[in-house]
C-alpha positions as CSV (number, residue, x, y, z in Angstrom):
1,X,15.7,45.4,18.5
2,X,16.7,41.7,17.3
3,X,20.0,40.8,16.2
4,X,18.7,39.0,13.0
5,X,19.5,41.1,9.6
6,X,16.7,43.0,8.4
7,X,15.8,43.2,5.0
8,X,16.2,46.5,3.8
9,X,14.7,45.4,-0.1
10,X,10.2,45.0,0.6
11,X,10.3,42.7,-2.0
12,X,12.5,40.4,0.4
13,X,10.9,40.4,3.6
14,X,9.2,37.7,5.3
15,X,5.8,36.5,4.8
16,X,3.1,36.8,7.0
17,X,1.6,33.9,8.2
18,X,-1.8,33.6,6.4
19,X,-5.2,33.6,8.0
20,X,-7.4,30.6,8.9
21,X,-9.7,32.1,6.3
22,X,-7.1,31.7,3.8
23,X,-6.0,28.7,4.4
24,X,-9.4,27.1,4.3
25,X,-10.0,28.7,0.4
26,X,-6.5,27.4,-0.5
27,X,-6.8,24.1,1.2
28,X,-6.9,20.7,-1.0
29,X,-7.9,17.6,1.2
30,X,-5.1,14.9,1.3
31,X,-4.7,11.1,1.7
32,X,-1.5,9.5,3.0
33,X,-0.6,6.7,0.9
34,X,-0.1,3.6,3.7
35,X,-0.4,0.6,1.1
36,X,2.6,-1.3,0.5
37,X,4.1,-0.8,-2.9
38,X,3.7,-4.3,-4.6
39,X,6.6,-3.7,-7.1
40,X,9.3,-3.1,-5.0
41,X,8.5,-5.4,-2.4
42,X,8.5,-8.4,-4.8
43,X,11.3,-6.6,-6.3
44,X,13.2,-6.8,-2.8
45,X,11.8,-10.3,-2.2
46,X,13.2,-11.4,-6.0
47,X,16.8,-9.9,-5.4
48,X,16.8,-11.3,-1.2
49,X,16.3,-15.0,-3.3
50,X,18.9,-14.6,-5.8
51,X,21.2,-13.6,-3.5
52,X,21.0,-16.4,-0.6
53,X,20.4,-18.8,-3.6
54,X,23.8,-17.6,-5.4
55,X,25.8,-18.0,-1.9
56,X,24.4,-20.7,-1.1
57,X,25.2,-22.1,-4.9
58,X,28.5,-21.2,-4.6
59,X,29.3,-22.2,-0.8
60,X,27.7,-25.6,-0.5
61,X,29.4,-29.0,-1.9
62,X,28.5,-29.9,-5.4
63,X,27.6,-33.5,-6.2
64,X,26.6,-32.9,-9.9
65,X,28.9,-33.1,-12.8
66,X,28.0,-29.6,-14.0
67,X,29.9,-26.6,-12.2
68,X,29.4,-24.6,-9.0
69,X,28.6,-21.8,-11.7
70,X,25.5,-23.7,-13.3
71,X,24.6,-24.9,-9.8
72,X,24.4,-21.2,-7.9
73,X,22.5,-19.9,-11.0
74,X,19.7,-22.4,-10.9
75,X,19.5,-22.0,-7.3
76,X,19.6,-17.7,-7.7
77,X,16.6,-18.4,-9.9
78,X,14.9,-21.1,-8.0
79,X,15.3,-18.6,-4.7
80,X,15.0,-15.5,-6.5
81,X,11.1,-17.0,-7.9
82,X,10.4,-18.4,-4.1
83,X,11.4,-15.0,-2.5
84,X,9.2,-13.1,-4.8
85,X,6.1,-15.4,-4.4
86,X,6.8,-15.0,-0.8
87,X,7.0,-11.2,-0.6
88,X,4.2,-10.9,-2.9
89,X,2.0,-13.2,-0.2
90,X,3.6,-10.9,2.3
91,X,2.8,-7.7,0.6
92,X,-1.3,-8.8,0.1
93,X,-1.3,-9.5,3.6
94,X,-0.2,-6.5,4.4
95,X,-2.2,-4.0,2.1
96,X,-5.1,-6.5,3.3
97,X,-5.0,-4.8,7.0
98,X,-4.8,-1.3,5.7
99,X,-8.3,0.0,6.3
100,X,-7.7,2.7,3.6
101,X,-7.1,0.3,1.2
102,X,-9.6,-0.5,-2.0
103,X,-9.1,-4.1,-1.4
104,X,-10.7,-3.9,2.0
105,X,-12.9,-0.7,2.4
106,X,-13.5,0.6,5.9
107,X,-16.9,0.5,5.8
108,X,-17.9,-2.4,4.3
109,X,-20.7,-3.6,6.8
110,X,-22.0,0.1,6.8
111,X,-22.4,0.2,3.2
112,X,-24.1,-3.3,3.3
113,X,-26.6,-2.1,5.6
114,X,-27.4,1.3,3.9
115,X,-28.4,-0.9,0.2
116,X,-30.3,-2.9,2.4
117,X,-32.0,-0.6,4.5
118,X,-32.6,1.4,1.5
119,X,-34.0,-1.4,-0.2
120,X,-37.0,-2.0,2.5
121,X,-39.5,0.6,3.6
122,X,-39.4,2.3,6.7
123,X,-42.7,0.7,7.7
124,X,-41.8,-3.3,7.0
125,X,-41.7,-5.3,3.8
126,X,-43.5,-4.8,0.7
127,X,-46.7,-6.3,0.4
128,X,-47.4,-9.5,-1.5
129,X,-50.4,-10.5,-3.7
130,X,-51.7,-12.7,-1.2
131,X,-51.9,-9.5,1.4
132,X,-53.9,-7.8,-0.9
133,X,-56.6,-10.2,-1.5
């Protein structure tokens, strides 16, 4: 006999594991999502930019008459729009070598050949006017 607390209550006790059978009629097929989420990586990419460019704003020597305030905002933006063009290039380059992807399907030769073998006979080319004279 175990150690482990039986449940006295039927209503409690453990499930049975369920049958092949039944887990082929209950079964829904599923994908695993591997493409890169395009919002938060240009989000990331944004908010990276405006960060260094605020620092870096802030830290360096101003030569302009306007303030290290005005300074470290222009370059937050100026960074914050480069790091988001960047992540976005990074991010289409990325969901580019996903082969589950809709902007490059798997099978893209396959389904090339299939219209184009379905577009010729089996037995060669269709026959011109000039064979049937």
């Amino acid at each position: 006999m175990s150690d482990s607390p039986q449940p006295s209550d039927p209503q409690h006790a453990p499930l049975e594991t369920p049958s092949e059978e039944e887990l082929a009629r209950i079964a829904f097929p599923a994908t695993a999502r591997r493409a890169p989420r395009f919002g938060r990586v240009i989000g990331t990419g944004a908010w990276l930019g405006i960060f260094i460019g605020a620092i870096a704003g802030f830290a360096l020597p101003n030569s302009t008459g306007v303030g290290r305030g005005v300074v470290a905002l222009l370059m937050a933006l100026g960074l914050g729009a480069l790091g988001a063009l960047i992540a976005a290039v990074v991010a289409a380059g990325m969901d580019g070598r996903d082969p589950g992807s809709a902007s490059a399907p798997a099978d893209a030769d396959a389904s090339s050949d299939a219209t184009a073998d379905a577009a010729t006979p089996a037995d060669g080319p269709a026959p011109t006017k000039e064979d049937e004279r």
